[in-house]
Residue, then its C-alpha position, 0 to 999 in steps of 0.5 A: x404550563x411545562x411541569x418541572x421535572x422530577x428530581x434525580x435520585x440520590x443515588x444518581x446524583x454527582x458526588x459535590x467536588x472537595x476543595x481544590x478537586x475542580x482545579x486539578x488537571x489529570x495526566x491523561x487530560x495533559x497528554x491529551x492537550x498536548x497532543x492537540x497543541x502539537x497537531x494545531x502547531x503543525x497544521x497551522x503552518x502546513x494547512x494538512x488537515x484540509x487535506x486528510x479531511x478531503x482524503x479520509x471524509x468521503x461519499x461511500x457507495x452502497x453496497x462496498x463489501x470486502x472485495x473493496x479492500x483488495x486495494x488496501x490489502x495490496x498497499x499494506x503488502x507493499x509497505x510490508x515489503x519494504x520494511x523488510x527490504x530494508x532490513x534486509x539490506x542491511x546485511x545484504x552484500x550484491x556482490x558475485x562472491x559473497x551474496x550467496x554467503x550473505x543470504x546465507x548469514x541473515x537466514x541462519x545468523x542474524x537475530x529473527x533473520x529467518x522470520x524477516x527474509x520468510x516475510x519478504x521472500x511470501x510477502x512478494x507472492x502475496x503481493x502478486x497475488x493481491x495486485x491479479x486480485x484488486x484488477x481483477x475485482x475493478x474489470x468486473x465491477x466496472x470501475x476502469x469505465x469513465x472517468x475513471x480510466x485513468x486509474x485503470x492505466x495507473x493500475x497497469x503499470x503498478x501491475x507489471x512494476x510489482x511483476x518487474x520487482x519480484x522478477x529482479x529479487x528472485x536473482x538476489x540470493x544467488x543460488x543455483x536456482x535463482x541464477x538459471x531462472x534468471x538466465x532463463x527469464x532475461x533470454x524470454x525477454x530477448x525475443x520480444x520484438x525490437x526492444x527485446x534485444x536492448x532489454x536484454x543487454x539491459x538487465x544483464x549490464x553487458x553481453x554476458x550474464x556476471x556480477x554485473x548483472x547481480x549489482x544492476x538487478x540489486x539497484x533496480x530491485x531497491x531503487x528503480x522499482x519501488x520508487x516507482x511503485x510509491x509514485x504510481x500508488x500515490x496518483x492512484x491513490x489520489x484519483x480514488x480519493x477525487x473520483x470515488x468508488x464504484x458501486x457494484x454493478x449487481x445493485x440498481x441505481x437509488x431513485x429518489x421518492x421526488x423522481x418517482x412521483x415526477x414519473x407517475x405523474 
């Protein structure tokens, strides 16, 4: 036969509620209920929540330390650099004649101008940086090995658009030094084997480097390349999510005790 349990003393017991109290809904309750109403409106006619549950509820190795955030760091580093791009653009003239000026007017007149283009003009080394950082972690852990190869080749080419992306915006401020550097870079590009020639006919919009150059290195530097960039890190980021991570390579692999006992025996 169980004893009863001791009775609670009156300190913890829960004060009795007034009249009228439990019918009372707080404003913090109603926010929150209609938070989830609006979620279940939504998922009940787009089916997300299977998915955000598919992408975010997943097996994690033993052993993920903070190499493992190289990936994420880079993605950040990316929507960082667009949101300042957009910015940007907004006061950003790609023209011959007035891009100079232009950079110019964001940097000295524009409220916060300054602290924006700073963040996109470091934002872009960093991301390099990240990008070298991220491949260089997958190479030694062995993630680019089966069945993961796939990934490893969507990483290459995120690689050389984020190095195509940096190259097209140092042109953009115009000055004496972007221009050179470019003239310089392009020609490097003209002594590639068979398509070096074409490539670059195709960066400078003709012969000779001028405005249209300018205008084409502007378009694919705010159209072409991030476009690409968000595709790629999309199918990146969903065989991540089917394939899983690796573990690192300096742990041994977990046994289960049914496994040990079948090899004593």
């Amino acid at each position: 036969m169980k004893l009863p349990l001791p009775p609670l003393p009156t300190a913890l017991q829960p004060k009795p509620k007034r009249p009228g109290e439990a019918e009372r809904v707080k404003p913090l309750d109603q926010v929150k209920e209609a938070g989830i109403s609006a979620a279940d409106w939504v998922d009940e006619r787009t089916s997300l929540s299977g998915a955000a549950r598919w992408t975010m509820f997943r097996k994690i190795p033993r052993g993920t330390n903070w190499f493992y955030t190289l990936g994420s760091a880079t993605l950040f580093a990316f929507l960082s650099q667009a949101v300042t791009g957009v910015f940007l653009a907004m006061y950003y003239d790609p023209s011959a004649t007035h891009a100079y000026e232009s950079a110019r007017f964001i940097t000295n007149e524009v409220f916060l101008g300054e602290f924006v283009r700073g963040m996109h003009k470091w934002g872009s080394t960093v991301m390099v940086i990240l990008v070298f950082l991220h491949m260089a972690r997958t190479f030694f852990f062995g993630a680019y090995k089966y069945p993961r190869e796939l990934n490893w080749l969507i990483g290459a080419v995120l690689l050389i658009l984020t190095m195509t992306m940096s190259f097209t915006g140092y042109l953009l401020p115009f000055d004496q030094r972007s221009y050179w550097a470019t003239i310089v870079g392009v020609n490097i590009n003209g002594t590639g084997p068979l398509v070096g020639p074409f490539l670059s006919d195709f960066l400078r919009g003709g012969a000779e480097f001028g405005s249209t150059t300018l205008s084409r290195f502007y378009a694919i530097h705010m159209l072409l390349v991030p476009g690409a960039i968000a595709a790629m890190i999309g199918a990146h980021l969903y065989l991540v999510a089917r394939l899983g991570t690796t573990a690192p390579p300096w742990l041994k692999p977990h046994r289960s005790e049914s496994a040990v006992f079948e090899d004593r025996v």
